[in-house]
N, C-alpha and C positions, 0 to 999 in steps of 0.2 A: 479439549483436554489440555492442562497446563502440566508440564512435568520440568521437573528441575535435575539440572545436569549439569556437573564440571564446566567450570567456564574456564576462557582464556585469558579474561582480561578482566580486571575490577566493574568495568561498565556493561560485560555481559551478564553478572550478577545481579543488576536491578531488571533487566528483561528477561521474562520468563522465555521459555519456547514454548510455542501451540500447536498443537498438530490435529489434522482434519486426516479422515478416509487416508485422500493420499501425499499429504503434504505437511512439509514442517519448516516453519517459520521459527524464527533463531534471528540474534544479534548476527551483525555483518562482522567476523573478522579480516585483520591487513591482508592473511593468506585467500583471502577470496576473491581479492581485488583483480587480478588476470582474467578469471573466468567472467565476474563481473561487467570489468571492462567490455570485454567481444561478444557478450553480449547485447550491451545497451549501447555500443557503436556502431547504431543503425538510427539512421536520418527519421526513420516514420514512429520509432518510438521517441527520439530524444523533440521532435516538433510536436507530440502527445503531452509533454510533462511541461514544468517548471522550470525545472533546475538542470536537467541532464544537457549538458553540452554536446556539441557535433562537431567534429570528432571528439567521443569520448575518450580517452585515454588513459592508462593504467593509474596513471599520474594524478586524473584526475579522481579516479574512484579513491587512491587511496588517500588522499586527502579528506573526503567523503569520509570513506570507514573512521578513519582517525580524529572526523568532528561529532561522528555518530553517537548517539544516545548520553550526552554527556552534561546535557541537563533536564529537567523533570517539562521541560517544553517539548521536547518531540521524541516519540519512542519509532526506529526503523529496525527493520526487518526484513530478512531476507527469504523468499520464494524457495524450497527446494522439493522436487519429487523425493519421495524414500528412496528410492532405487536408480535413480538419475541425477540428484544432483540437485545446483542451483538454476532456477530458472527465471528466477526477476526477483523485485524487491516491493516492499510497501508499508508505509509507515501513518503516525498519527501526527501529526505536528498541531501545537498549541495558536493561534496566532493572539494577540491582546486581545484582550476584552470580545471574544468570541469565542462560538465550540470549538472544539479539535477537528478539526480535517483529516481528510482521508485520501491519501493516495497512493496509487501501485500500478505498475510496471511490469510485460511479461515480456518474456525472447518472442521474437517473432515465430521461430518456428513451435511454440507452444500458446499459441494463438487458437481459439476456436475450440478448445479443450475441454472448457470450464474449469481451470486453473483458476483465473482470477476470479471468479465469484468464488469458489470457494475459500479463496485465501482473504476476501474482502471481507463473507461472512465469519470467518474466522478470528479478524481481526476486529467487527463490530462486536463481534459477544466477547472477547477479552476490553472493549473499551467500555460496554454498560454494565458488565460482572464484575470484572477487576479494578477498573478505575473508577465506575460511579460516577460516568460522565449521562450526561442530563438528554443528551443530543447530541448529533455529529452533523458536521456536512462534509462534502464532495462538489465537485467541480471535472467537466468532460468539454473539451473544444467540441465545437459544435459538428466540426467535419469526423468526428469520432464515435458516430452510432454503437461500435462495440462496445465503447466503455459506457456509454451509457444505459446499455441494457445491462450490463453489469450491475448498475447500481440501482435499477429498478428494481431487477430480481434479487438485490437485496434490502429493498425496503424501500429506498430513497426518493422520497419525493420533490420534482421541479420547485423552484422557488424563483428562479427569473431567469436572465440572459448578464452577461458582464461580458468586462476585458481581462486578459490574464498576461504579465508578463514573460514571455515565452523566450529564456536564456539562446537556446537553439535560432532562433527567428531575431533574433537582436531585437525585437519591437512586440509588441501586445498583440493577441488575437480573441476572436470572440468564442465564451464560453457559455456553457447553461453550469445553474448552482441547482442544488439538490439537500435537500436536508433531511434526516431520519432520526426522531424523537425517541426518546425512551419507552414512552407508552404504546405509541406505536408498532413500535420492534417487540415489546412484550405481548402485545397482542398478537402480530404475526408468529410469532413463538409457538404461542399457545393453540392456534388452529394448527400449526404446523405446514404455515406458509414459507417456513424459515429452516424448513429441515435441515441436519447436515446434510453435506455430499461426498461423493466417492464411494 
């Protein structure tokens, strides 16, 4: 469900918010950057991602927020229960001459949930309804079984092994890629492999 609401900022106007069962995804504003921050300043998620530095810092989220969604290359969003709050992030980013990518980020202690699947599937049906993207892929470090049962159960099938630069770890670590087609995701749809959840 896409629903539109008052924004803060000229750049939360071109991202919709989506909301599943129990969660709602929303543009990152600067006033979220604290919560943000103490959350993703933890060593086992920021060695999980790309970009998230250790120690994270207020400093550095809000930098983050303030380069967020500011051109038609990457749409981020942030995690939050109804009734709790923000609980991680997850976004599409464009790279050249390839699909959109998929990645997201949960607090530790909201781990084991099914948060992020849901908020993954949430984010594939605004990226082949809304955007008309053809295919996505994703990418999980190999030492990272949760996230990649994640993106089975939402669709994603292996397509090899790589290296990923890992901000956190100053140096590259090994990853699996995964890719999820439009046809495919319309199929699972259709049986109802793809339910929502919550």
């Amino acid at each position: 469900m896409i629903l539109e609401i008052p924004t803060e900022s000229f750049r939360e106007g071109s991202i919709p918010v989506l909301e599943t069962g129990r969660l709602q995804l929303r543009a990152p504003r600067l006033g979220d950057a604290k919560v943000v921050a103490a959350l993703a300043n933890d060593r086992r998620i920021a060695e999980n991602t790309a970009r998230i530095p250790h120690p994270c810092r207020r400093a550095d989220v809000e930098d983050f927020i303030a380069s967020a969604n500011q051109n038609g290359g990457e749409r981020v969003f942030l995690i939050a229960l109804r009734d709790a709050g923000i609980i991680g992030a997850c976004g599409l980013m464009q790279p050249e001459g390839q699909s959109p990518e998929i990645g997201y980020w949960l607090g530790a202690k909201f781990w084991g949930k099914g948060y992020a699947t849901e908020a993954v599937r949430a984010l594939i049906d605004h990226a082949f309804t809304g955007l008309e993207c053809e295919a996505l892929q994703s990418a999980a470090r190999v030492t990272n079984p949760a996230s990649r049962r994640v993106l089975e159960k939402c669709g994603f099938q292996w397509t090899g092994a790589g290296l990923l630069r890992i901000r956190a770890l100053n140096s590259s670590a090994p990853i699996d890629r995964f890719r999820l087609d439009r046809g495919l995701w319309a199929s699972l749809k259709s049986w109802g492999r793809l339910a929502p959840m919550g």
